[in-house]
Biopython code that builds the backbone (N, CA, C, O; Angstrom):
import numpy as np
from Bio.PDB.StructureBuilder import StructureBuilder

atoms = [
    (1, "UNK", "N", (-26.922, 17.302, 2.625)),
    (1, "UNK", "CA", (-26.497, 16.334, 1.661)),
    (1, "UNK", "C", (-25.854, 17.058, 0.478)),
    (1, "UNK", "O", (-26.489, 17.983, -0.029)),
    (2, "UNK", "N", (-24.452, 16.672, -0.093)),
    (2, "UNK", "CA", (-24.300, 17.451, -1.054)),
    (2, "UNK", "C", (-24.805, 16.892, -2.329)),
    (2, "UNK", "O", (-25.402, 15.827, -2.485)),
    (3, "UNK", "N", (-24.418, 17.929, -3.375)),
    (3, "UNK", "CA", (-25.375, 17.990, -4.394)),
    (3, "UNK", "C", (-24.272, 16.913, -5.283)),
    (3, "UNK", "O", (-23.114, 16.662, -4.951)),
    (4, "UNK", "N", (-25.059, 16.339, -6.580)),
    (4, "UNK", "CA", (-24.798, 15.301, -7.160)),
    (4, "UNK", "C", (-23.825, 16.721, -8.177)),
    (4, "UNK", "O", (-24.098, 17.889, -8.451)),
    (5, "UNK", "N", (-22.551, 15.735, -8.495)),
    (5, "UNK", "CA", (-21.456, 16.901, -9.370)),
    (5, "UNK", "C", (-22.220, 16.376, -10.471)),
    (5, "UNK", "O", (-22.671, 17.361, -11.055)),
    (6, "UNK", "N", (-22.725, 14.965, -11.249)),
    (6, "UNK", "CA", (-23.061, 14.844, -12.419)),
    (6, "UNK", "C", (-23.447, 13.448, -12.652)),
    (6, "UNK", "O", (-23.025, 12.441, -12.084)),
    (7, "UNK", "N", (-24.393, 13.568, -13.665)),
    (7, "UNK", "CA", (-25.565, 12.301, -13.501)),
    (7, "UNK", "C", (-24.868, 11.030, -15.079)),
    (7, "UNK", "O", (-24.481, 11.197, -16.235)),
    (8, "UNK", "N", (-25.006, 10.216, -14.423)),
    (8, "UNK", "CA", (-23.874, 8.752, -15.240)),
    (8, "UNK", "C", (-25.112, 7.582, -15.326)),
    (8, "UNK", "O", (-25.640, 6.871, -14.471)),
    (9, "UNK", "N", (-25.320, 7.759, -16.923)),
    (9, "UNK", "CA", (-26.470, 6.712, -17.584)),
    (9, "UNK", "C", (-26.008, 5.790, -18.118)),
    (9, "UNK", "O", (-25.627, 6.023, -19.265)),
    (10, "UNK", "N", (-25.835, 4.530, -17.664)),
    (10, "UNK", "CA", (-25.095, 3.364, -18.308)),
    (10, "UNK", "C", (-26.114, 2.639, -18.867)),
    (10, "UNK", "O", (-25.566, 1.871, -19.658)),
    (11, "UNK", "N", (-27.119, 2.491, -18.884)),
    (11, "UNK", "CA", (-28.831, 1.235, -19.209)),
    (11, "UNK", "C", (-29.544, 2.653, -19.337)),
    (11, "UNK", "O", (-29.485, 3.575, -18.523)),
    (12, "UNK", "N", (-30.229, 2.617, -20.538)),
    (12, "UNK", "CA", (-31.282, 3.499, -20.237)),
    (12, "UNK", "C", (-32.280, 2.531, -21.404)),
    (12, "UNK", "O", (-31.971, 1.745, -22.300)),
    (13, "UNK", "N", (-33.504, 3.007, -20.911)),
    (13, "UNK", "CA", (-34.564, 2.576, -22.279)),
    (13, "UNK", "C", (-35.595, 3.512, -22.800)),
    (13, "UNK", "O", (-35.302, 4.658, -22.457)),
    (14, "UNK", "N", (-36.880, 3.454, -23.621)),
    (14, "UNK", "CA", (-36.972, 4.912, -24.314)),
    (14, "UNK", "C", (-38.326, 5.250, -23.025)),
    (14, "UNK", "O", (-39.009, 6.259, -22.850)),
    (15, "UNK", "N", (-38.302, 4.012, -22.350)),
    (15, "UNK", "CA", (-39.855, 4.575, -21.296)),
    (15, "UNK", "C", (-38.724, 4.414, -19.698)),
    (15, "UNK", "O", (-39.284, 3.789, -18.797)),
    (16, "UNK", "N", (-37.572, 4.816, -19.434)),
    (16, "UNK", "CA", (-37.125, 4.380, -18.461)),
    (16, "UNK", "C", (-36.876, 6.184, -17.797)),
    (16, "UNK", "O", (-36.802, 7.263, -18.385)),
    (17, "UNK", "N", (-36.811, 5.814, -16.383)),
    (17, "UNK", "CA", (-36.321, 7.127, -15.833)),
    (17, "UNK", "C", (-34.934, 8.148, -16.358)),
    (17, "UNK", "O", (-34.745, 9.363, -16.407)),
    (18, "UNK", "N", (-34.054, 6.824, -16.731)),
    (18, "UNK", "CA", (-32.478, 7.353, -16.519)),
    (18, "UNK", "C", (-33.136, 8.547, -17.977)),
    (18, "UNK", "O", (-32.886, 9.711, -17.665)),
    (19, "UNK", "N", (-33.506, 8.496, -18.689)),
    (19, "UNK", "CA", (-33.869, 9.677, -19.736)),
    (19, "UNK", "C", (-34.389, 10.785, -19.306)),
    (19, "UNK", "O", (-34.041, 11.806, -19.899)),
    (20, "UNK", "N", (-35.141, 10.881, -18.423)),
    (20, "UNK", "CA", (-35.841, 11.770, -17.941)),
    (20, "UNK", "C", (-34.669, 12.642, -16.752)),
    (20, "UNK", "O", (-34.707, 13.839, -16.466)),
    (21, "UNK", "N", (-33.881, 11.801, -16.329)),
    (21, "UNK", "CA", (-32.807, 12.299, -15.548)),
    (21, "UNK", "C", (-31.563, 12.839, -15.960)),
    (21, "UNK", "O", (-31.013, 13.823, -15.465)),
    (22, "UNK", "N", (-31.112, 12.071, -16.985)),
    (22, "UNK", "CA", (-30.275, 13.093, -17.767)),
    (22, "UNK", "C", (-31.012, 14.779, -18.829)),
    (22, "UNK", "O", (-30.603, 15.902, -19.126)),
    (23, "UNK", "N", (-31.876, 14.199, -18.972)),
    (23, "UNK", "CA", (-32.185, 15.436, -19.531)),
    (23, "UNK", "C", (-32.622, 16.383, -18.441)),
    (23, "UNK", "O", (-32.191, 17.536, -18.443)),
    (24, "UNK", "N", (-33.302, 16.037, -17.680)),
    (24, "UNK", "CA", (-33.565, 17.264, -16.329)),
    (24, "UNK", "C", (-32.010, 17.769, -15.812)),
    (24, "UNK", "O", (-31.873, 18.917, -15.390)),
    (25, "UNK", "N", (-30.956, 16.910, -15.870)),
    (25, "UNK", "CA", (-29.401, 17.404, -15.287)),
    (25, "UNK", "C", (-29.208, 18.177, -16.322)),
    (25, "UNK", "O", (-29.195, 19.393, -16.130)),
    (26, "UNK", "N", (-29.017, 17.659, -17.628)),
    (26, "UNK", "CA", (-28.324, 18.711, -18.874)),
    (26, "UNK", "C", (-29.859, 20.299, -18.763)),
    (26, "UNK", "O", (-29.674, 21.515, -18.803)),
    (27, "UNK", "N", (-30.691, 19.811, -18.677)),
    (27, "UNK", "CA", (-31.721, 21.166, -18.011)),
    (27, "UNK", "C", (-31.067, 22.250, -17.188)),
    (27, "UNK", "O", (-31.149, 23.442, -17.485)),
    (28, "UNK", "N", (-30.307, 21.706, -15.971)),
    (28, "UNK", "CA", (-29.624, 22.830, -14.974)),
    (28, "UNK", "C", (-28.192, 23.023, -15.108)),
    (28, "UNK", "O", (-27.590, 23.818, -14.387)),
    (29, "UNK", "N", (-27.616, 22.318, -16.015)),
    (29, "UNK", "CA", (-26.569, 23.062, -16.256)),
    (29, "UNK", "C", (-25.299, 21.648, -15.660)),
    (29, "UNK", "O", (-24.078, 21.735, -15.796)),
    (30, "UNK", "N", (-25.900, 20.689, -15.145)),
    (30, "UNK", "CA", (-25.454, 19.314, -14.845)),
    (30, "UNK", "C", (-24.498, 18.743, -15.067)),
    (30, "UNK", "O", (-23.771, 19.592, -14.553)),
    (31, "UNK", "N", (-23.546, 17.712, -15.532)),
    (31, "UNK", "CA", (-22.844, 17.276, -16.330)),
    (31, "UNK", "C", (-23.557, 15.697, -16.237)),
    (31, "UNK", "O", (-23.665, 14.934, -15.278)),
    (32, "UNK", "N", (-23.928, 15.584, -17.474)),
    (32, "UNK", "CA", (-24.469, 14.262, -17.786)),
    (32, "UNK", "C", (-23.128, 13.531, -18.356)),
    (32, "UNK", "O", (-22.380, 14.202, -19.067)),
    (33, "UNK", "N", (-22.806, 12.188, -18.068)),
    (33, "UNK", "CA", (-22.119, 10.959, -18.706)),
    (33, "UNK", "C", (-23.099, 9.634, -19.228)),
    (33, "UNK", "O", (-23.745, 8.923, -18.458)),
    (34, "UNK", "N", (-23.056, 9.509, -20.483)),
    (34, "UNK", "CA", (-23.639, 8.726, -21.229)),
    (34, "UNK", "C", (-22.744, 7.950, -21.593)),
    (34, "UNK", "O", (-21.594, 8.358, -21.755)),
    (35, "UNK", "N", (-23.277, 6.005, -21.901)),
    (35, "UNK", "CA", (-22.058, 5.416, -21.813)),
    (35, "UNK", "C", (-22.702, 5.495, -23.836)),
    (35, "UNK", "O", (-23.726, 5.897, -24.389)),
    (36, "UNK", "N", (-21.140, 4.736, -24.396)),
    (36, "UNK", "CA", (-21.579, 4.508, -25.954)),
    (36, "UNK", "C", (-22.679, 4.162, -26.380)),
    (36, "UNK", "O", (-23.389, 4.644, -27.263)),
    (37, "UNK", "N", (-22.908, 2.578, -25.164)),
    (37, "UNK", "CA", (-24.136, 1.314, -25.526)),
    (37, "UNK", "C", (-25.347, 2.213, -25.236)),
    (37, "UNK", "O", (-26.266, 1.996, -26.026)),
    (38, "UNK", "N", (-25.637, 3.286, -24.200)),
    (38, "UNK", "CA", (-26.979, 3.741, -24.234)),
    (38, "UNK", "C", (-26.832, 4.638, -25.309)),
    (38, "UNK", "O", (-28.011, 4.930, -25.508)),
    (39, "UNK", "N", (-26.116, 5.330, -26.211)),
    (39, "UNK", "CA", (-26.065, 6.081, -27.461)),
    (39, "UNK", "C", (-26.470, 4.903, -28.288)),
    (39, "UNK", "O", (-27.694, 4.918, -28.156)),
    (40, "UNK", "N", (-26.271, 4.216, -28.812)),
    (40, "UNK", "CA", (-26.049, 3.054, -29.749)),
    (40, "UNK", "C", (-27.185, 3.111, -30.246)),
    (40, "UNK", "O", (-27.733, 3.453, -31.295)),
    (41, "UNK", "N", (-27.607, 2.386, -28.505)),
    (41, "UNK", "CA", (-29.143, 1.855, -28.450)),
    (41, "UNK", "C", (-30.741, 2.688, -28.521)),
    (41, "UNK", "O", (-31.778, 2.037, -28.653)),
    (42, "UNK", "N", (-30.736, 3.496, -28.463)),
    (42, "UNK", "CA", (-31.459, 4.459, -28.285)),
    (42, "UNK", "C", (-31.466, 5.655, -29.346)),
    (42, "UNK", "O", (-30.627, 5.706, -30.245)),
    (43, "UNK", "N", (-32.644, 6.780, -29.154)),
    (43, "UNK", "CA", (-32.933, 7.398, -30.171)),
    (43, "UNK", "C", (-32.514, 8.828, -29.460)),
    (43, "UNK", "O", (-32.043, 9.757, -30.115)),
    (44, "UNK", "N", (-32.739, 8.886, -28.068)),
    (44, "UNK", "CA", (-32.703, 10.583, -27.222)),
    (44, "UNK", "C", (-31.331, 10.860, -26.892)),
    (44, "UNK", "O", (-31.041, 11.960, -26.420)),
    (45, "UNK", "N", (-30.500, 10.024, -27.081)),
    (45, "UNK", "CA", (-29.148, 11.322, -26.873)),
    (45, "UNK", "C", (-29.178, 11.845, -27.941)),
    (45, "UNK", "O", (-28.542, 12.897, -27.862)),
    (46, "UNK", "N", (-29.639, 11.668, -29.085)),
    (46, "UNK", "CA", (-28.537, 12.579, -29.774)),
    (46, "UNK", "C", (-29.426, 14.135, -29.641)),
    (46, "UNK", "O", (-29.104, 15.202, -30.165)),
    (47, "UNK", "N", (-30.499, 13.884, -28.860)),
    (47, "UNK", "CA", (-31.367, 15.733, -28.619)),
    (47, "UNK", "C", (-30.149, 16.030, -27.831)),
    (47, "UNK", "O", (-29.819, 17.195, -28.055)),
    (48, "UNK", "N", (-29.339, 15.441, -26.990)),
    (48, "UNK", "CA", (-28.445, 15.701, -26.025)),
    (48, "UNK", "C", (-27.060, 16.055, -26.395)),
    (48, "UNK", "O", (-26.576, 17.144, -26.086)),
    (49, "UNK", "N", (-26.384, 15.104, -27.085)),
    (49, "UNK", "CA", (-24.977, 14.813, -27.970)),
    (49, "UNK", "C", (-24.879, 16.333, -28.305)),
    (49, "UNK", "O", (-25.774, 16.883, -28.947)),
    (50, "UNK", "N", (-23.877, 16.941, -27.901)),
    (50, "UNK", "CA", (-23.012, 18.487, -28.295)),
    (50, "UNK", "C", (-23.423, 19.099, -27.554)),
    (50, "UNK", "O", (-23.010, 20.242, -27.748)),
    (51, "UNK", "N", (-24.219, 19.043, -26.510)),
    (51, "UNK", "CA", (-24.026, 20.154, -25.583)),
    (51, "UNK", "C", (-23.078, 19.675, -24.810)),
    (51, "UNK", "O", (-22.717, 18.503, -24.701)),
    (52, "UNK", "N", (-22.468, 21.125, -23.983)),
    (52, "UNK", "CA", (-21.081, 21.190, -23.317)),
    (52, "UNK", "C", (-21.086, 20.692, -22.459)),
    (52, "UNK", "O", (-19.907, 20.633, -22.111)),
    (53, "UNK", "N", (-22.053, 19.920, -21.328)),
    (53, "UNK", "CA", (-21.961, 19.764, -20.148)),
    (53, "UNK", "C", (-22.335, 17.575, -20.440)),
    (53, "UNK", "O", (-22.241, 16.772, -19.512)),
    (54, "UNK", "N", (-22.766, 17.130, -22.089)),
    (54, "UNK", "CA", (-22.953, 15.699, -21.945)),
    (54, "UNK", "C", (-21.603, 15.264, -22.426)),
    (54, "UNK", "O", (-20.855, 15.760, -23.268)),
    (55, "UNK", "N", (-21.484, 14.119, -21.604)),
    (55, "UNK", "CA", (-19.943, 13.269, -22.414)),
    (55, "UNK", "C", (-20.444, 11.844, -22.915)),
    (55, "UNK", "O", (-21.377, 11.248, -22.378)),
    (56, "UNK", "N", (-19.895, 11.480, -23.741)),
    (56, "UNK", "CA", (-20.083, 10.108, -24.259)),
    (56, "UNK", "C", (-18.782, 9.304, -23.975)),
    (56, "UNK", "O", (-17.766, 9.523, -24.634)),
    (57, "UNK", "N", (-18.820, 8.456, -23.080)),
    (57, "UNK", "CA", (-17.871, 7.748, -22.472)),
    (57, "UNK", "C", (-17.567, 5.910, -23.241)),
    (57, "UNK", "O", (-18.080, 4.872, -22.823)),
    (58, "UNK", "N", (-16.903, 6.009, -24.045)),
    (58, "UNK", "CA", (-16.336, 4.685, -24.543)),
    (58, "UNK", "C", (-15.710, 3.295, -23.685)),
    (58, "UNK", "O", (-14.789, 2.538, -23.991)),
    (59, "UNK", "N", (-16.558, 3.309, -22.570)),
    (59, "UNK", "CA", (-15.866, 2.276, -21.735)),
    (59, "UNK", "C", (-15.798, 3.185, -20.059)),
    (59, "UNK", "O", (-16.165, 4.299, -19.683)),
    (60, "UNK", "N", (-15.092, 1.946, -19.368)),
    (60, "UNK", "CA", (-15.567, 2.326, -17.986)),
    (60, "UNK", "C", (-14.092, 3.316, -17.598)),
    (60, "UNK", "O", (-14.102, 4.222, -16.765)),
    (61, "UNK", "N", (-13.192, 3.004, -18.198)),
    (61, "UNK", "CA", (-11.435, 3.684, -18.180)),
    (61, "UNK", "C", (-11.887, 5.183, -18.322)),
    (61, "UNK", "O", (-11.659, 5.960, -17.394)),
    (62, "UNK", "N", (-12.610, 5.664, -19.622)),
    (62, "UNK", "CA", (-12.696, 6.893, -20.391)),
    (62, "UNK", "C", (-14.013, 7.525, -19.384)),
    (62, "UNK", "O", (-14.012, 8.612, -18.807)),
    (63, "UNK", "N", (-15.161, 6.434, -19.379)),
    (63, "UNK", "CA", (-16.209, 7.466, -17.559)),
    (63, "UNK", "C", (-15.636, 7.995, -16.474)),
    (63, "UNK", "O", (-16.109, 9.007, -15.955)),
    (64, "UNK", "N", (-14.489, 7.347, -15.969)),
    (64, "UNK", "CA", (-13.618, 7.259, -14.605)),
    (64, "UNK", "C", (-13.032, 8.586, -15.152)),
    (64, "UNK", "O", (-13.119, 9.522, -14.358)),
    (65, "UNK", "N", (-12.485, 8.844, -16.283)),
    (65, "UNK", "CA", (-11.627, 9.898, -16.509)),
    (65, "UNK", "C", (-12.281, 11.028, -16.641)),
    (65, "UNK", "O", (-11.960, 12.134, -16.208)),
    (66, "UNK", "N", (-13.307, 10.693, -17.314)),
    (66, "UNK", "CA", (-14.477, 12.178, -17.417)),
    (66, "UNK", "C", (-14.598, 12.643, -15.974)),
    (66, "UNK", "O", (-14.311, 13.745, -15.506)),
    (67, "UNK", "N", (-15.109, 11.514, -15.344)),
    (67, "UNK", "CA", (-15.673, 11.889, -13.641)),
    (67, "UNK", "C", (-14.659, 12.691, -12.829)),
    (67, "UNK", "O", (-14.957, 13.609, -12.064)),
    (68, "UNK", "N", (-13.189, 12.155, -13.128)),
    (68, "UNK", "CA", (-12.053, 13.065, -12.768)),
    (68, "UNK", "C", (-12.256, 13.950, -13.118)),
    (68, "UNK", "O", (-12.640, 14.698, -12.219)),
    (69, "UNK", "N", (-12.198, 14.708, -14.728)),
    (69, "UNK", "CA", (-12.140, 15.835, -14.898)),
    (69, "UNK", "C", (-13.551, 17.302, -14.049)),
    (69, "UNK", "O", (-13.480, 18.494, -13.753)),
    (70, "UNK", "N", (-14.561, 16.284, -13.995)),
    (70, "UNK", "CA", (-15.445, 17.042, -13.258)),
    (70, "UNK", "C", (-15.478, 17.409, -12.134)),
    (70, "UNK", "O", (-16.111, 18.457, -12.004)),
    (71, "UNK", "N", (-14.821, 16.761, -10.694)),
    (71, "UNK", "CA", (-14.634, 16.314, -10.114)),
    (71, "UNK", "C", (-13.142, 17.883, -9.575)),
    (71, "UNK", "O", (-13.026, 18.716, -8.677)),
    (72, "UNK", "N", (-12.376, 17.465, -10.769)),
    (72, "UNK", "CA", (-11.613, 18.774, -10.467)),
    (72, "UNK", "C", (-11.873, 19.832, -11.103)),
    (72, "UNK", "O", (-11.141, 20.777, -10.805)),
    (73, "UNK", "N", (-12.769, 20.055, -11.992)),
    (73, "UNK", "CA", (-13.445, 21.636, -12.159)),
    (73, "UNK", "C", (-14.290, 21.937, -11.436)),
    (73, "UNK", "O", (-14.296, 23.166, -11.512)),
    (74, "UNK", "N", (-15.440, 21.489, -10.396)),
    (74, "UNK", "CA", (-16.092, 21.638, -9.124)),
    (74, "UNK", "C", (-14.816, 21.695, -8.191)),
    (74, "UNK", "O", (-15.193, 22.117, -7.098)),
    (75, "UNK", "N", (-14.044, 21.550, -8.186)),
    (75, "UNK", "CA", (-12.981, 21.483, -7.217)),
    (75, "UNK", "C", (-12.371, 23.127, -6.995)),
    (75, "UNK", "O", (-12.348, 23.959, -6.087)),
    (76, "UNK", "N", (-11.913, 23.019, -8.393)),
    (76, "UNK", "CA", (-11.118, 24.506, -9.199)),
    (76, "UNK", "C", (-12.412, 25.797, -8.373)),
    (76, "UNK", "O", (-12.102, 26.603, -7.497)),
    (77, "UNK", "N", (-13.758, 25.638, -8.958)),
    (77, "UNK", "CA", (-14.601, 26.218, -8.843)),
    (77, "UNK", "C", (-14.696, 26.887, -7.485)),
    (77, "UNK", "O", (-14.689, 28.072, -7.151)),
    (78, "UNK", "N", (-14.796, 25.625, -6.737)),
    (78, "UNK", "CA", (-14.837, 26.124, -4.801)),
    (78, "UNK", "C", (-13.793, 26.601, -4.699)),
    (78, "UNK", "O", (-14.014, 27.785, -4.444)),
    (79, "UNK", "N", (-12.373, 26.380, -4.746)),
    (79, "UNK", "CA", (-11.657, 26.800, -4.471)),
    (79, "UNK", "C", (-11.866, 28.921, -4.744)),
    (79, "UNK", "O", (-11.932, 29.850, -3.939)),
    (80, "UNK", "N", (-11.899, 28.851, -6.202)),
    (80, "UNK", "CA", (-11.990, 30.260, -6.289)),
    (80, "UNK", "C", (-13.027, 31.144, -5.491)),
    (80, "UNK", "O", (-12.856, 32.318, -5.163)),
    (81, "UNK", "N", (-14.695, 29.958, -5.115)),
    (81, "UNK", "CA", (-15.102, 31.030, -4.963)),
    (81, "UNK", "C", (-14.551, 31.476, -2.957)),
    (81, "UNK", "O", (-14.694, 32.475, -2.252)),
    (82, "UNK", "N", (-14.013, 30.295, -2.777)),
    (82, "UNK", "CA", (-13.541, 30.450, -1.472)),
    (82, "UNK", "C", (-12.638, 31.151, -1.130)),
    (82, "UNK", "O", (-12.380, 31.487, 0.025)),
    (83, "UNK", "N", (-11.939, 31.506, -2.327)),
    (83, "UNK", "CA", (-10.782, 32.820, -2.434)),
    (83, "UNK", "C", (-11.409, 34.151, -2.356)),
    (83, "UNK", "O", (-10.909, 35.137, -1.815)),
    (84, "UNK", "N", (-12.794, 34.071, -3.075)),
    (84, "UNK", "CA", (-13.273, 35.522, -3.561)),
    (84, "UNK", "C", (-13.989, 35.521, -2.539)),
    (84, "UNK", "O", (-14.110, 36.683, -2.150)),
    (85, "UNK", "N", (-14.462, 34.899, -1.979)),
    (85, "UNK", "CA", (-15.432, 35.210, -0.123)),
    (85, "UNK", "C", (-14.502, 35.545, 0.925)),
    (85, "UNK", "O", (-14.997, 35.998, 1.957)),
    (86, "UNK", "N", (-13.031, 35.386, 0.853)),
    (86, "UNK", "CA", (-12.059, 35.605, 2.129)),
    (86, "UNK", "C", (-12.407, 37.564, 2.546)),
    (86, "UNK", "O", (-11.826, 38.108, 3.485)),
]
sb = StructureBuilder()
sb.init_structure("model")
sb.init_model(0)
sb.init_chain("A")
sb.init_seg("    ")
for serial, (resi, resn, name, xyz) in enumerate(atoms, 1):
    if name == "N":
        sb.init_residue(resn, " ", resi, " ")
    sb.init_atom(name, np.array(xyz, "f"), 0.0, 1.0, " ", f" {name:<3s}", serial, name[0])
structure = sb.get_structure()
């Protein structure tokens, strides 16, 4: 099964899993997507907010685009290391 490129919290609450899951992803190095409304609403992103690997996504247009960009730096990534294993 492949591995999840990066974990996307749209509902979260302060006793709910999705917290415990983004922070265990931003833990390994992950790329967490947080939407605005769970920033808004809530008190635990901002332990999260500025590290390099969380995005705060303003709508479903600007998630889709993040997910692209991840999407092709795991991409970029294999590619090289599939260059450097030839």
């Amino acid at each position: 099964m492949p591995r999840p490129r990066a974990t996307k919290v749209v509902a979260a609450g302060v006793h709910r899993g999705a917290r415990i899951h983004a922070r265990q992803a931003v833990a390994h190095g992950r790329p967490a997507i947080l939407t605005d409304l769970v920033v808004q609403a809530n008190r635990w992103p901002a332990d999260l907010i500025g590290r390099p690997v969380v995005h705060v996504a303003h709508g479903t247009a600007e998630a889709m685009a993040i997910v692209g960009d991840i999407i092709a730096a795991c991409d970029e990534v294999n590619e090289l290391l599939a260059f450097a294993l030839q």
